[in-house]
Backbone atoms as SQL, in Angstrom:
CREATE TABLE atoms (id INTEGER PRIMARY KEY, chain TEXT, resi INTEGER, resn TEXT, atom TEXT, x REAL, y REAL, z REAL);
INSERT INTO atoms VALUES
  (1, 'A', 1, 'UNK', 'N', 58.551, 94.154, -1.481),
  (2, 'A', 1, 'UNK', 'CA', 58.138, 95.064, -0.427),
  (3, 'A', 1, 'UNK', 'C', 58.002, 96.487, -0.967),
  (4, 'A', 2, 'UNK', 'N', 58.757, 96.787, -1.949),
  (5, 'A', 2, 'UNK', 'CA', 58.666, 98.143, -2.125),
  (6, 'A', 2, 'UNK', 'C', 57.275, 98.336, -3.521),
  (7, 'A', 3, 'UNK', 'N', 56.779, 97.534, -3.909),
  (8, 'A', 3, 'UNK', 'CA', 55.656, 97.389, -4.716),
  (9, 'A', 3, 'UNK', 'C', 54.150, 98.099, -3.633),
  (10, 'A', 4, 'UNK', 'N', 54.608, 97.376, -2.252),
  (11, 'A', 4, 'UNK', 'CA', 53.589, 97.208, -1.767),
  (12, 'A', 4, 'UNK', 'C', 53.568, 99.009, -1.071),
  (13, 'A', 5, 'UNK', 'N', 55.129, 99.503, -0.910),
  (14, 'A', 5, 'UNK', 'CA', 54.484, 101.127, -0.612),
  (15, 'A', 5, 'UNK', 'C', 54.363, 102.304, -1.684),
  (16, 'A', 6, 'UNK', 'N', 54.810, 101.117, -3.099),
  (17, 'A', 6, 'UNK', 'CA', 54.048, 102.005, -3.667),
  (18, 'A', 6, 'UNK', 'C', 52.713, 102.142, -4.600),
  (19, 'A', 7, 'UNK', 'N', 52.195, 100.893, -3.886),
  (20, 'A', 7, 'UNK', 'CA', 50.586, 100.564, -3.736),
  (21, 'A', 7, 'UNK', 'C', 50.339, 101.435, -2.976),
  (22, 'A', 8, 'UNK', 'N', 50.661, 101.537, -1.611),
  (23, 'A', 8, 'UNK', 'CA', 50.009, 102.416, -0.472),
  (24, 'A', 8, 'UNK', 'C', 50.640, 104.143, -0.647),
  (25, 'A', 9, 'UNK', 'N', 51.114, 104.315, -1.340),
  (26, 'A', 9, 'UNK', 'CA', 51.181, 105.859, -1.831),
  (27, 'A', 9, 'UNK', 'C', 49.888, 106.153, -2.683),
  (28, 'A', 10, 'UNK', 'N', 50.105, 105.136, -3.785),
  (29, 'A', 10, 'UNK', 'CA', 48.624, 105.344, -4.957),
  (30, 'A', 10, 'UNK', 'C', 47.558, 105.461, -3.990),
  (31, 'A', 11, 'UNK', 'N', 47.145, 104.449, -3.392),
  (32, 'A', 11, 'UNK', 'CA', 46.228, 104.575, -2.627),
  (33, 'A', 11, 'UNK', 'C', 45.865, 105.344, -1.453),
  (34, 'A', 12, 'UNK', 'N', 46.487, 105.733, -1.474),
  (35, 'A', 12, 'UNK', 'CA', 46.313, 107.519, -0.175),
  (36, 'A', 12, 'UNK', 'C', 46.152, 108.800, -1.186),
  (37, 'A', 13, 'UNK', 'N', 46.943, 108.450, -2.415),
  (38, 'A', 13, 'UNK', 'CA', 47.137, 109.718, -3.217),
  (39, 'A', 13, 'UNK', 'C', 45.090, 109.789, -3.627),
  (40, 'A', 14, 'UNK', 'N', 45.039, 108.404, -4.495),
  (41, 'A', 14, 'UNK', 'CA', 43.621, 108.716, -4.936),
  (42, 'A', 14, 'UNK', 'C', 42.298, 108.790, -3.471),
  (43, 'A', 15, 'UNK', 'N', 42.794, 107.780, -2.938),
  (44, 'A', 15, 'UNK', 'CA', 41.906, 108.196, -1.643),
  (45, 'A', 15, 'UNK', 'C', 41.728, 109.883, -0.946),
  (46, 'A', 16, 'UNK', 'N', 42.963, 110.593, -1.218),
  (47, 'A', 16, 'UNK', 'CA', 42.509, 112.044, -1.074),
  (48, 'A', 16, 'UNK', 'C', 42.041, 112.769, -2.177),
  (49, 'A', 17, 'UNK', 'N', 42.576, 112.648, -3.284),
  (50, 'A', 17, 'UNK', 'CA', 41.733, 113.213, -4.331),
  (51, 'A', 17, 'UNK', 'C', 40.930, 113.449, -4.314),
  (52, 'A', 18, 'UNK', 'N', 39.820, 111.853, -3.928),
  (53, 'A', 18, 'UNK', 'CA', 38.498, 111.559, -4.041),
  (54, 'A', 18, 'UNK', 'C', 37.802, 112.329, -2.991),
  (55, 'A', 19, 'UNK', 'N', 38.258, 112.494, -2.041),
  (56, 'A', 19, 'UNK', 'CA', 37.401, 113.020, -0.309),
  (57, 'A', 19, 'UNK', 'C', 37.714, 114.180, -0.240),
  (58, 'A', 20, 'UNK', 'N', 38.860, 114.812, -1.149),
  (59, 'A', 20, 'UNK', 'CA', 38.923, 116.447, -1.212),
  (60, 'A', 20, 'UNK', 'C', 37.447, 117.414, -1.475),
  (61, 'A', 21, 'UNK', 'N', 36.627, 116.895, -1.983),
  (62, 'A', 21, 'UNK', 'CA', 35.468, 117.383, -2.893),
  (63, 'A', 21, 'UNK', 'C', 34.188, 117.217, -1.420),
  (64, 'A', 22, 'UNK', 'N', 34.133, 116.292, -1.069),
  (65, 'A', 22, 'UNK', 'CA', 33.073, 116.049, -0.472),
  (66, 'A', 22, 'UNK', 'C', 33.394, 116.650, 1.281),
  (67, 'A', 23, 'UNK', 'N', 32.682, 117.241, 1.361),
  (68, 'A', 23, 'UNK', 'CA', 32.900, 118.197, 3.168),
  (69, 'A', 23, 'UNK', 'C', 32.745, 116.969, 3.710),
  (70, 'A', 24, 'UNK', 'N', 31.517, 115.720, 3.940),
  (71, 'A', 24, 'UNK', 'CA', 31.672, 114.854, 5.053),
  (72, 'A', 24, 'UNK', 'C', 32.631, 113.733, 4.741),
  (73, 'A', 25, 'UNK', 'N', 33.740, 114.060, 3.873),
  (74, 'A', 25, 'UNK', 'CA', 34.822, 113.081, 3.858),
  (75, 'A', 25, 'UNK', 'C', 36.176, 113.888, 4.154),
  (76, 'A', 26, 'UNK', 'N', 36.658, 114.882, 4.540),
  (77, 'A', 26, 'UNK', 'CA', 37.311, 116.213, 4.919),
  (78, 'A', 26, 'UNK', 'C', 38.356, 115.374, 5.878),
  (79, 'A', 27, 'UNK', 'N', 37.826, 114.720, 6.951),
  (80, 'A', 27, 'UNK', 'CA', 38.512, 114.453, 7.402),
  (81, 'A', 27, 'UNK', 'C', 39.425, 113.334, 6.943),
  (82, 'A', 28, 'UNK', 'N', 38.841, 112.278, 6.160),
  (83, 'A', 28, 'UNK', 'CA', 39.754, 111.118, 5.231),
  (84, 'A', 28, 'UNK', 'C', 40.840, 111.970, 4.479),
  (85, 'A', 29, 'UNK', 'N', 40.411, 112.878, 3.627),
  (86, 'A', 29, 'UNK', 'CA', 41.437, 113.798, 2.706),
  (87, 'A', 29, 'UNK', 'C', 42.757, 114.314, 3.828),
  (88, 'A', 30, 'UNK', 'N', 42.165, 114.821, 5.348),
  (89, 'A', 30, 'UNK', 'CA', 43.413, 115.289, 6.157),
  (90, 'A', 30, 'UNK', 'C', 44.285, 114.557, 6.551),
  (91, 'A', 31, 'UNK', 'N', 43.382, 112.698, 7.003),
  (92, 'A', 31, 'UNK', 'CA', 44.465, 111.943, 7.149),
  (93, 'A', 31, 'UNK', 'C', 45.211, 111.151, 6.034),
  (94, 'A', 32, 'UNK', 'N', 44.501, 111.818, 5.170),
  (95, 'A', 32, 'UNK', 'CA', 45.571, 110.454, 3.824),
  (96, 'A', 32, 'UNK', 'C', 46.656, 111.545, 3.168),
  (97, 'A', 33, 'UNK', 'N', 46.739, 112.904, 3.495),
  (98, 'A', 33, 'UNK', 'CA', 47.443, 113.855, 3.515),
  (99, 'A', 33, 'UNK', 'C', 48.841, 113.555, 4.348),
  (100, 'A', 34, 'UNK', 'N', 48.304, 113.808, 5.611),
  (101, 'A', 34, 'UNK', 'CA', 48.735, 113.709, 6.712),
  (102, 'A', 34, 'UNK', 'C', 50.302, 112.206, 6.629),
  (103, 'A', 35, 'UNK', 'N', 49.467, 111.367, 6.330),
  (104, 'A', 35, 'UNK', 'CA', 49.909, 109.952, 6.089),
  (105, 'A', 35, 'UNK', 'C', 50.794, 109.957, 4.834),
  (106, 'A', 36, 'UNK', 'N', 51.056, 110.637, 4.035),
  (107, 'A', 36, 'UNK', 'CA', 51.698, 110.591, 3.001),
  (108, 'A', 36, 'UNK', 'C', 53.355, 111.892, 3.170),
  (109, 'A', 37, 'UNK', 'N', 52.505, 112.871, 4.116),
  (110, 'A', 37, 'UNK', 'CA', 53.824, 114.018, 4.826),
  (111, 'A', 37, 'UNK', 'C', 54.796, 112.794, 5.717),
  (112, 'A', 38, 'UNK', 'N', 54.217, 112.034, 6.155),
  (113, 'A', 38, 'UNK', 'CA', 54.857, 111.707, 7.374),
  (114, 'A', 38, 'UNK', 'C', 55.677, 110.221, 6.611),
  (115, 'A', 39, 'UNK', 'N', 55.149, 109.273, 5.510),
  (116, 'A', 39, 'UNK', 'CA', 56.459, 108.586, 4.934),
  (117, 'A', 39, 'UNK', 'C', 57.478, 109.353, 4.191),
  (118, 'A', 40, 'UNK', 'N', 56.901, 110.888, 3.848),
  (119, 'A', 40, 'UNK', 'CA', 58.574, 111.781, 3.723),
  (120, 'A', 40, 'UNK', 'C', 59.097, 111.724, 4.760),
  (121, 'A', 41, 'UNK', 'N', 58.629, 112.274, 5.863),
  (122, 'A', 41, 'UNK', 'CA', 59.439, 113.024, 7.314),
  (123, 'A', 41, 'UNK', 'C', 59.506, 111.507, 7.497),
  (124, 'A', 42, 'UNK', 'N', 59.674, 110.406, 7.541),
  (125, 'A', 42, 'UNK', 'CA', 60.069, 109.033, 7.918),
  (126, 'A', 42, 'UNK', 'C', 60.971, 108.757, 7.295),
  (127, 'A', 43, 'UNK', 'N', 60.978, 108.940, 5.704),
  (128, 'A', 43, 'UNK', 'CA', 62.710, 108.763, 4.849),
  (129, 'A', 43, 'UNK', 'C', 63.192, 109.899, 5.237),
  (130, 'A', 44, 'UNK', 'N', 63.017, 110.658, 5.257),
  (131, 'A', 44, 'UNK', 'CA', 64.055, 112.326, 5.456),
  (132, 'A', 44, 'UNK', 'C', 65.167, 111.220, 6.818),
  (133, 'A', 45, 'UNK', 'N', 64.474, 111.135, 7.433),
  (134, 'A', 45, 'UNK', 'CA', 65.423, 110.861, 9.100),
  (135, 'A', 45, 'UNK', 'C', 66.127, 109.789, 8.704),
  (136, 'A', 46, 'UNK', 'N', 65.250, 108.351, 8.485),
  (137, 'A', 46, 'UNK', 'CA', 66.005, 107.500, 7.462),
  (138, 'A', 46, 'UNK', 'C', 67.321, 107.521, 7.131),
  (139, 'A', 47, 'UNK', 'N', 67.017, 108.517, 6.021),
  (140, 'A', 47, 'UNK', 'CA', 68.620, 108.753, 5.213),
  (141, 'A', 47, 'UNK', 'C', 69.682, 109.146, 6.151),
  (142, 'A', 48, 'UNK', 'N', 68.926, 110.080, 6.774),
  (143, 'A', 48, 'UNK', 'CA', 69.847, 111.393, 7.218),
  (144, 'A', 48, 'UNK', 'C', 70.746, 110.308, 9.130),
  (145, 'A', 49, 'UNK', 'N', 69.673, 109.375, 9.162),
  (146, 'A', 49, 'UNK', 'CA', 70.513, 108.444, 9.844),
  (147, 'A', 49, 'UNK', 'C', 71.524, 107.279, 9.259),
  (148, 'A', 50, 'UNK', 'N', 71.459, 107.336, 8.277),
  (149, 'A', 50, 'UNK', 'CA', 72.180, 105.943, 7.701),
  (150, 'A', 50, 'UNK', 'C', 73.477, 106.610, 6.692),
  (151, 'A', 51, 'UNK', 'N', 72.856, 107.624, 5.902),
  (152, 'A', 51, 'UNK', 'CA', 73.334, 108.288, 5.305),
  (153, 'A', 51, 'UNK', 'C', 75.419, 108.172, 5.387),
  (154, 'A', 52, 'UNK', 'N', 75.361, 108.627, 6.556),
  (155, 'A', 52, 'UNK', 'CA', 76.909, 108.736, 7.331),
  (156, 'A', 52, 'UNK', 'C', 77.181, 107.392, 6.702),
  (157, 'A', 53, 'UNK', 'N', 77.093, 106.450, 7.218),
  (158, 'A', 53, 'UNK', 'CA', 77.593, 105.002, 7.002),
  (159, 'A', 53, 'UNK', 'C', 77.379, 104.228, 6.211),
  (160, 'A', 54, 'UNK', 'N', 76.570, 104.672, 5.348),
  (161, 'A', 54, 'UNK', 'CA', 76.134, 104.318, 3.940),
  (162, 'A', 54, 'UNK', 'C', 75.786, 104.866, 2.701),
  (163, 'A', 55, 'UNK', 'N', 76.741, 105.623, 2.086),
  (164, 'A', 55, 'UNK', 'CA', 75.943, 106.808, 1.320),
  (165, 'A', 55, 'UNK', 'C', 75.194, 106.295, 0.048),
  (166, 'A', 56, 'UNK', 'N', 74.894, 105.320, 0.233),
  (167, 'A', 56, 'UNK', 'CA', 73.742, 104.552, -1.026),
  (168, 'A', 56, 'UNK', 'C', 72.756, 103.917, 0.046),
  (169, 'A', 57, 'UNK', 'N', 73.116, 104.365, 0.781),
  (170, 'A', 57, 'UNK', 'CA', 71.311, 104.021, 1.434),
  (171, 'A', 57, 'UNK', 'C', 70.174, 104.750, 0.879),
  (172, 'A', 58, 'UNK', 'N', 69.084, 103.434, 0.720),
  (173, 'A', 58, 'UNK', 'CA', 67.805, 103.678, 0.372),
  (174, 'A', 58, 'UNK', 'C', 66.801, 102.730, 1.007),
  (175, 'A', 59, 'UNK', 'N', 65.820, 103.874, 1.420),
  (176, 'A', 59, 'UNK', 'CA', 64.803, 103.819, 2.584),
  (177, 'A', 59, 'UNK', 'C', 63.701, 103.219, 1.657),
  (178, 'A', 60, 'UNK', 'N', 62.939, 102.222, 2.270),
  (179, 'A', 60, 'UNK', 'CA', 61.320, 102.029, 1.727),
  (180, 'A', 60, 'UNK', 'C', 60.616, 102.805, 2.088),
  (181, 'A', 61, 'UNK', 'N', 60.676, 103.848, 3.169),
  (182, 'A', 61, 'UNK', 'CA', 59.717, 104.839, 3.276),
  (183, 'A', 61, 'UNK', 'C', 59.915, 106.345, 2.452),
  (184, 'A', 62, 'UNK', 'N', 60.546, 105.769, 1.126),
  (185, 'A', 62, 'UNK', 'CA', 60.471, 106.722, 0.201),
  (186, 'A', 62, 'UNK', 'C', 60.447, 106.193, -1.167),
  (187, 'A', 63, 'UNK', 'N', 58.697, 105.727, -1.466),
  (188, 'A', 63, 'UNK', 'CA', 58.806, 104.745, -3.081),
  (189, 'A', 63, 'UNK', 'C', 58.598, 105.991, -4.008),
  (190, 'A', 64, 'UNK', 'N', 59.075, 105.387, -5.219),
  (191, 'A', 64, 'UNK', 'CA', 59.490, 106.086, -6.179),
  (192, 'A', 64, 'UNK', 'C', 58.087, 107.067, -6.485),
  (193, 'A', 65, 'UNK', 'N', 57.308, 106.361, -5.876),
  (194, 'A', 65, 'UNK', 'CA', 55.988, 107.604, -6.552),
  (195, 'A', 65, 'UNK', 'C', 55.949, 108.178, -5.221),
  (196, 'A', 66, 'UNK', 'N', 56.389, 108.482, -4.533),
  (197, 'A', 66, 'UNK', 'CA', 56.093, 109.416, -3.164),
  (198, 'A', 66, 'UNK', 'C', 55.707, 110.971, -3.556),
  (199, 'A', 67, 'UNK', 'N', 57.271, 111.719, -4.329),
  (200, 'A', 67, 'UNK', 'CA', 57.061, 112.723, -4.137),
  (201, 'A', 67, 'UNK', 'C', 56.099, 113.102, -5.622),
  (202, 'A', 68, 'UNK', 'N', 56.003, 112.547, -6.717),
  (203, 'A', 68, 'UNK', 'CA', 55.455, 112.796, -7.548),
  (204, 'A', 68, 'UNK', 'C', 53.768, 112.658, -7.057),
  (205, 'A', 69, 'UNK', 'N', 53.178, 111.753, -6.501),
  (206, 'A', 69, 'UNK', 'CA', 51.976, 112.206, -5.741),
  (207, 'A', 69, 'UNK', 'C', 51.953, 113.143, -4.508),
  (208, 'A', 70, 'UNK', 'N', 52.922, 113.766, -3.465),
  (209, 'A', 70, 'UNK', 'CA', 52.936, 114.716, -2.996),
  (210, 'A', 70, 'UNK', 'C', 52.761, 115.894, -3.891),
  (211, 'A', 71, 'UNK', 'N', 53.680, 116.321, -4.871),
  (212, 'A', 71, 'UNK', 'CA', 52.872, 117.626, -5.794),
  (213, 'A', 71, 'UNK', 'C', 52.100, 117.266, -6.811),
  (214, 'A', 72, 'UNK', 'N', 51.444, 116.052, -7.203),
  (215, 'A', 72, 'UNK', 'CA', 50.455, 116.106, -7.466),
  (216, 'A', 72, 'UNK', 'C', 48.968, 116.221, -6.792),
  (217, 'A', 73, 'UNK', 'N', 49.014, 116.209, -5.358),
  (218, 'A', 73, 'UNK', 'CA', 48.169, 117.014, -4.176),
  (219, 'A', 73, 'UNK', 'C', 47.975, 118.323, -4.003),
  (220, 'A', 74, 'UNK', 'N', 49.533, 118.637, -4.268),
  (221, 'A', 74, 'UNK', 'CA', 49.806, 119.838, -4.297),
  (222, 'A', 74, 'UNK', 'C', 49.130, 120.859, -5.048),
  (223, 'A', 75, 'UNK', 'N', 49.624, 120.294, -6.274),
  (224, 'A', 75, 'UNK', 'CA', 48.850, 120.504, -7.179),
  (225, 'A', 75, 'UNK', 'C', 47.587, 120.971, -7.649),
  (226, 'A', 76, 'UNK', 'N', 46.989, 119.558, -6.864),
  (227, 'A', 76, 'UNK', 'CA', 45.644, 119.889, -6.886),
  (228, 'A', 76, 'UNK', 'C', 45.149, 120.998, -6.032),
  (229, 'A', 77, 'UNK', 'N', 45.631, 120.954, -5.225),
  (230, 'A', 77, 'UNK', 'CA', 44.502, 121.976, -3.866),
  (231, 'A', 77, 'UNK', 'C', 45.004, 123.357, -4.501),
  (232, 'A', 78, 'UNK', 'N', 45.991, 123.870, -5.264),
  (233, 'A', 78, 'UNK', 'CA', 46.437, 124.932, -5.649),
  (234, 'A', 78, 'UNK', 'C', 45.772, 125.703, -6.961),
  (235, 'A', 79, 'UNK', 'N', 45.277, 124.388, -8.134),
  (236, 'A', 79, 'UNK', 'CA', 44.877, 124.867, -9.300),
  (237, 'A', 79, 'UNK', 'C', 44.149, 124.610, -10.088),
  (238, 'A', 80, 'UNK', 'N', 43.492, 123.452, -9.075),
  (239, 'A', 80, 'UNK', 'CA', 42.381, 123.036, -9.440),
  (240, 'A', 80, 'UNK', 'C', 41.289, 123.145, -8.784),
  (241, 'A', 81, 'UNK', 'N', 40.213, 124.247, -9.383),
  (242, 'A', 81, 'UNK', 'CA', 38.779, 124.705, -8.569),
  (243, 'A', 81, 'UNK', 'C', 37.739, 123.965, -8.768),
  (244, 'A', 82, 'UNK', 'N', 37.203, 123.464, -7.586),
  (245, 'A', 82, 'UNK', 'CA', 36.209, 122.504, -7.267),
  (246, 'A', 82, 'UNK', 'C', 35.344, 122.866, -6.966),
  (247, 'A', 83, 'UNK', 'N', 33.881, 123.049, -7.547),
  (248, 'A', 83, 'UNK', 'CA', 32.898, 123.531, -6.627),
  (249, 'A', 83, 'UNK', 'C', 32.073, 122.270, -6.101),
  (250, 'A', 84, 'UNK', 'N', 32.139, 122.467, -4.276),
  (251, 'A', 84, 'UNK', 'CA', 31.864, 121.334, -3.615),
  (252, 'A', 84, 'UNK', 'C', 30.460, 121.612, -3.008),
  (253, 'A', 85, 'UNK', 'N', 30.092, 123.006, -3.589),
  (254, 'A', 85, 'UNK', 'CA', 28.665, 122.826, -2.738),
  (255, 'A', 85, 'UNK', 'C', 27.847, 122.041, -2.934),
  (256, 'A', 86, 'UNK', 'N', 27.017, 121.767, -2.676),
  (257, 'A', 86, 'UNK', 'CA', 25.682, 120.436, -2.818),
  (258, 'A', 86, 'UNK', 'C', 24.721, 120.554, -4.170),
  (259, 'A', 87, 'UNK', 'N', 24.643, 119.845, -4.811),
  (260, 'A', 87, 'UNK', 'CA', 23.954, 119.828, -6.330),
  (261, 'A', 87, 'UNK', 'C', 22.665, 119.715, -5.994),
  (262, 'A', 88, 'UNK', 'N', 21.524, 120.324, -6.649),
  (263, 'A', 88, 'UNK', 'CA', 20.681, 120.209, -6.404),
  (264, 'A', 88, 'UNK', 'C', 20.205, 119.001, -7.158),
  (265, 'A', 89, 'UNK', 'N', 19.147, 118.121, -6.581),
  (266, 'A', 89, 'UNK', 'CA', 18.593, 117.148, -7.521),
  (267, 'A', 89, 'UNK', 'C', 17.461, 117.991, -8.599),
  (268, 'A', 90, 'UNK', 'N', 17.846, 116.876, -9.541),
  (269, 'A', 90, 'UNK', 'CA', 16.844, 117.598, -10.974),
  (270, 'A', 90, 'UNK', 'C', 16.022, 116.145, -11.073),
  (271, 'A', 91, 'UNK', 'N', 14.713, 117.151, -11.116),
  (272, 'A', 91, 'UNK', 'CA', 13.222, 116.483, -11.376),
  (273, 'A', 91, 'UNK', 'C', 13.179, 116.269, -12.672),
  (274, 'A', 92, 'UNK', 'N', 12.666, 114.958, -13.048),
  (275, 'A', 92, 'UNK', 'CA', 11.951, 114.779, -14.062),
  (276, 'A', 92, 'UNK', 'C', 10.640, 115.270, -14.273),
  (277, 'A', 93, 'UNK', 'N', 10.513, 115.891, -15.486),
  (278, 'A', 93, 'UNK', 'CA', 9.050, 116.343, -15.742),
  (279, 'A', 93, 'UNK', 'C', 8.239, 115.497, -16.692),
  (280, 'A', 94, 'UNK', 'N', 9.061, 114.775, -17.348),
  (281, 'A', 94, 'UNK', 'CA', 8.097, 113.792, -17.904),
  (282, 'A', 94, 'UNK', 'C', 8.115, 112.684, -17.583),
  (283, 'A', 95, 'UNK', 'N', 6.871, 111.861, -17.751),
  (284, 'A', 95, 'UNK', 'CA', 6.362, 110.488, -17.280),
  (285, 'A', 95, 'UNK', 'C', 7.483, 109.857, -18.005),
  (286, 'A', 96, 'UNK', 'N', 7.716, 108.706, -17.174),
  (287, 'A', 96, 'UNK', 'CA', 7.727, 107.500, -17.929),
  (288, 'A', 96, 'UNK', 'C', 6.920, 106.636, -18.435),
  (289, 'A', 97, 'UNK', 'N', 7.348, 105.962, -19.836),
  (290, 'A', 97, 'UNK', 'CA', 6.425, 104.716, -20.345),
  (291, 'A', 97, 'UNK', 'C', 6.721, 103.880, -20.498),
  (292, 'A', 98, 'UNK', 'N', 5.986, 103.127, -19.986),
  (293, 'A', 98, 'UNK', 'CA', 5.887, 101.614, -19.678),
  (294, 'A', 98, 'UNK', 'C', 5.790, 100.773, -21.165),
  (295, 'A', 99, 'UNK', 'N', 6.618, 100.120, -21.881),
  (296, 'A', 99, 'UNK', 'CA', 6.473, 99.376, -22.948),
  (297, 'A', 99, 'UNK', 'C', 5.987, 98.282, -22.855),
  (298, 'A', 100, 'UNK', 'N', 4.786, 97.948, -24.211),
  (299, 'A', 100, 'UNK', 'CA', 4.041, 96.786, -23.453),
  (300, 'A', 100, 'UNK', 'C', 4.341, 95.706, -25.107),
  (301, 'A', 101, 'UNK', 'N', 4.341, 94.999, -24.272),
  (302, 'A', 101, 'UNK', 'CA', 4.915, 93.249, -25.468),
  (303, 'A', 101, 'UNK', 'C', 3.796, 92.763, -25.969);
């Protein structure tokens, strides 16, 4: 079980990476953000409920790559400059040729 959230960390982490760049994916980047704050704030309470009566409690809603892809988000939006405006397409000016057998 705990393989599988921290499959679903990787996969929110690169799923925002990827949609950070592109404006009509803005909103995927907020919720895979979003979704990755909230399995912290889900272990934070976790612990902080069990904690008392178990002080080796450990939550699945905190896999080992959690916080290391949280500041690596971090990260990114902080120091890494993206220019997301729209590329222009580039024309070919020369023909193509057709090779003949």
């Amino acid at each position: 079980m705990e393989d599988l959230f921290e499959t679903h960390v990787q996969l929110l982490t690169q799923i925002h990476l990827l949609a950070t760049c592109n404006p009509n994916l803005n909103p995927e980047a907020s919720s895979t953000r979003i979704c990755l704050k909230e399995l912290g704030t889900f272990a934070q309470s976790s612990i902080a409920l069990h904690h008392q009566y178990n002080p080796k409690f450990q939550t699945l809603f905190q896999p080992c790559n959690l916080m290391g892809a949280m500041q690596l988000i971090e990260d990114f939006s902080t120091h890494v400059s993206i220019d997301c405006s729209p590329h222009k397409t580039v024309k070919k000016t020369g023909r193509r040729q057709m090779c003949q057998l």
